[in-house]
C-alpha positions in Angstrom: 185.0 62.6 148.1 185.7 65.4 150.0 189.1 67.4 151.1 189.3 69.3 153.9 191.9 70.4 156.9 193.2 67.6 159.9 192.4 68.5 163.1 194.3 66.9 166.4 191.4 64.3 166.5 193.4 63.0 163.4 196.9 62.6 164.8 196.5 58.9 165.6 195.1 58.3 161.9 197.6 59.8 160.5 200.4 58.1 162.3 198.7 54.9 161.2 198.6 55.3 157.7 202.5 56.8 158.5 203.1 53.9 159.4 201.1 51.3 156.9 203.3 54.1 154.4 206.4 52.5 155.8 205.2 48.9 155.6 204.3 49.4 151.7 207.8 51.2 151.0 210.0 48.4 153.1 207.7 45.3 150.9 209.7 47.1 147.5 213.2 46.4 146.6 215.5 49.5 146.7 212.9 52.1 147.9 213.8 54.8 150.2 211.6 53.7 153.7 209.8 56.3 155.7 211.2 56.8 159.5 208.9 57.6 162.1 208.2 61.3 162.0 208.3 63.5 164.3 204.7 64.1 166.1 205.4 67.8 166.9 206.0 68.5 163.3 202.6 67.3 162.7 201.0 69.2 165.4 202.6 72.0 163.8 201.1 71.4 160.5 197.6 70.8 161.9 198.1 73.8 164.1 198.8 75.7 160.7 196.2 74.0 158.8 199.1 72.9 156.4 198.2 68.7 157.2 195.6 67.6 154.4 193.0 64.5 154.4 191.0 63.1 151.7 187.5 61.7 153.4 185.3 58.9 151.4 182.4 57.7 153.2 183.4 59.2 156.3 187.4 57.5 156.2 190.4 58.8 156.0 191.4 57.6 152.3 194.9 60.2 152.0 196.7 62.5 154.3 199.2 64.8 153.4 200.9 67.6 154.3 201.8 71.3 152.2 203.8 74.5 152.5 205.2 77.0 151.3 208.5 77.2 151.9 211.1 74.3 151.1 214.7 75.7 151.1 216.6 72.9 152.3 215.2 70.8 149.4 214.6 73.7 146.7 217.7 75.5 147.3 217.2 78.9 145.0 214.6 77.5 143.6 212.5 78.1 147.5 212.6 82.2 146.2 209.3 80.8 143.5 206.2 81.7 144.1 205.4 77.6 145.4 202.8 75.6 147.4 204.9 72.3 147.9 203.7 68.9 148.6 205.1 66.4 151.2 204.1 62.9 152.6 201.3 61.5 151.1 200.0 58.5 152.5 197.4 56.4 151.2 194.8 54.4 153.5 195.5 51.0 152.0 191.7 49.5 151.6 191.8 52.7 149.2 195.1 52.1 147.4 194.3 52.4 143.6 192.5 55.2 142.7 194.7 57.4 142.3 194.8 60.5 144.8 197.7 61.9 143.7 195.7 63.0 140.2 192.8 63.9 142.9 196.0 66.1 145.0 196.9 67.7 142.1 193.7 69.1 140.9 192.8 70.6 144.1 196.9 71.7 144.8 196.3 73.5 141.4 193.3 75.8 143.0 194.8 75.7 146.4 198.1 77.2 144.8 196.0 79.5 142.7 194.1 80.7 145.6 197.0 81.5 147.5 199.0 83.4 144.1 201.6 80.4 143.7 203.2 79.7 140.3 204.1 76.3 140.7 203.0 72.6 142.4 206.3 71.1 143.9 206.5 67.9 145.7 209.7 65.6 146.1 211.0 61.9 146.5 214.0 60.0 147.5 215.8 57.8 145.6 215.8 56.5 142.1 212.2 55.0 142.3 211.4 54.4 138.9 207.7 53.9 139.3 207.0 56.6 141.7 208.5 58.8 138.8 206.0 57.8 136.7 203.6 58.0 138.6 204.0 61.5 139.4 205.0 62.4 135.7 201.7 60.7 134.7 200.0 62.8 137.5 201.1 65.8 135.5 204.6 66.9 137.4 207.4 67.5 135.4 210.3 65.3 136.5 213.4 67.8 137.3 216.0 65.4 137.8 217.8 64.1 141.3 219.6 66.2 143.0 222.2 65.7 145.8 221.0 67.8 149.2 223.2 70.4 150.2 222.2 70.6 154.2 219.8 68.2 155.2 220.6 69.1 158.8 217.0 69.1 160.5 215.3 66.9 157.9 213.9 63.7 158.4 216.3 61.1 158.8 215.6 60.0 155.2 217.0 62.9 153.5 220.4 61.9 155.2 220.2 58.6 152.7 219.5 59.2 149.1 219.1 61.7 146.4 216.1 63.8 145.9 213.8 63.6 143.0 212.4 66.9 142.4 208.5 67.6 140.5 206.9 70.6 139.6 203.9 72.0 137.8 204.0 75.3 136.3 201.0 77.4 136.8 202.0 80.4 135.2 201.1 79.7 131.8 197.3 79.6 133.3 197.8 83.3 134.5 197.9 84.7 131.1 
């Protein structure tokens, strides 16, 4: 297992698994669906070296994307020290392991390495199992919150409240 950087050779791939993301989230009852995202954004992120992959064997088993700034979603909360975590999509021949316990180990050093307090990610809607799945991952669960201006956010954000995560590093500084 091995993490490392996208590069534009893995635009296509990661559209896929997009896309097989969507598929998944449509097959369960009252879960916020993926739309299709936007491909400059991704470029951007690849560009930046913010767009993630998880390689086994040579496959892409998890993409997903980071940054550092999330305003629209974190409000005054954005003004932490944060690395945050969006759009993690699982190649489904490797669905099961677990990657977001594997994401969160390496976000811990990655956040570390950059001097970031916290491990932020978010999800819409009231998805009970996704909550504890990421609780059980080691996020706390901060509630839902209503969106103030989601203008410029994936069409997704229009539709349901956000569930907010985060992982306190700080006490590790002492």
């Amino acid at each position: 297992m091995h993490i490392e950087n996208c590069s534009a050779g893995d635009i296509e791939e990661i559209f896929r698994l997009y896309g097989l993301a969507s598929e998944y989230q449509r097959s369960k009852r009252g879960v916020v669906v993926w739309p299709q995202f936007d491909r400059e954004l991704v470029t951007t992120e690849i560009a930046e070296n913010r767009q993630w992959k998880l390689l086994i064997d040579d496959q892409v088993a998890c993409v997903w994307a980071t940054t550092f700034n999330d305003e629209q979603i974190w409000e005054e909360k954005n003004s932490d020290s944060a690395v945050y975590i969006h759009r993690i999509a699982t190649n489904p021949s490797f669905r099961g392991r677990n990657f977001v316990r594997t994401i969160v180990e390496w976000s811990k050093v990655y956040a570390k390495e950059n001097q970031k307090d916290f491990v932020r990610l978010d999800t819409l809607g009231n998805n009970k199992a996704l909550i504890a799945h990421y609780t059980n991952a080691g996020f706390t669960f901060l509630g839902l919150f209503e969106l103030k201006d989601t203008r410029g956010l994936p069409e997704h954000y229009h539709k349901a409240p956000a569930c907010l995560f985060e992982i306190s590093l700080k006490a590790d500084k002492v």
